[in-house]
N, C-alpha and C positions, 0 to 999 in steps of 0.2 A: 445590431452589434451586441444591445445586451443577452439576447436569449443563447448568442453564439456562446458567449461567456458561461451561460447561465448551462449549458447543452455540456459544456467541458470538467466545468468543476459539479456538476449535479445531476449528471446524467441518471437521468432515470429515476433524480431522485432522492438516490442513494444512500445522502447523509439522514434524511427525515426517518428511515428504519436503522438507524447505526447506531448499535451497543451502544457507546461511547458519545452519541451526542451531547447527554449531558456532564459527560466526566471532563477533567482535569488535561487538557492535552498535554501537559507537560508528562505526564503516566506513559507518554506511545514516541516520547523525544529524550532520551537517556544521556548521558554526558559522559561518554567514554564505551566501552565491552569488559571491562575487568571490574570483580568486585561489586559493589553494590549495583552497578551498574547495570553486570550481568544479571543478577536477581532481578531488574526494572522490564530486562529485556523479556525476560519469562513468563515474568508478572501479565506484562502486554500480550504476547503472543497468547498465553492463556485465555486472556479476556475477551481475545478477535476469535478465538476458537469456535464459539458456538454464538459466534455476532449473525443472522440474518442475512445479511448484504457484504461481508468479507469477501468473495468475487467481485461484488462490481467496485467495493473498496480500493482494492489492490489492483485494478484493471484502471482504475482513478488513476492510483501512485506511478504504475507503467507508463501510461498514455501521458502523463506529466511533468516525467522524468525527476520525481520526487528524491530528492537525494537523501535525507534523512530521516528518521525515526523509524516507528513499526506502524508498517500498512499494511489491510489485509490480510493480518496476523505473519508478514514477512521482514524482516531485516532487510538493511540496505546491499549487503552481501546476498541474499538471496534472491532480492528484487534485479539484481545487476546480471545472477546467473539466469534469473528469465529470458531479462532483454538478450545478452547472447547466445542464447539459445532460439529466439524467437528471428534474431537477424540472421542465424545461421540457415533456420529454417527457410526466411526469405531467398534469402541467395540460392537456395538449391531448387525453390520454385522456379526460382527466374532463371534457373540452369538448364530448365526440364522445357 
């Protein structure tokens, strides 16, 4: 049971090459979109930019249906236009 665990939150890994391992996670969990907020937002997205593992990061926040913060260097808003775009894609496989 644990490695099942271990296989979802760490696949591959992931967090051991992650910019961010040692940082602050309040820096990637912002309180609000306006104002200083938005500046936090940036800040993060910047800092996932040229992170190593930012795909299998954000493939993490998808498959876990991560509701807040910046994963992967994506917002929760962006994260959301994945997933709908990804179940849209399903449904047209299963159409085919």
């Amino acid at each position: 049971m644990e490695s099942k665990k271990l296989a979802t939150w760490n696949f591959q890994n992931w967090r051991e090459g992650a910019k961010c391992k040692d940082v602050d996670p309040a820096m990637f969990f912002p309180v609000g979109v306006t104002g200083e907020a938005e500046v936090q937002i940036i800040n993060a997205k910047r800092y996932c930019s040229d992170c190593q593992v930012q795909n299998l990061c954000l493939e993490f926040a998808l498959r876990t249906n991560q509701e807040y913060g910046i994963w992967g260097g994506k917002d929760e808003e962006e994260r959301r236009a994945i997933r709908r775009v990804r179940r849209h894609q399903k449904k047209l496989a299963q159409a085919s």
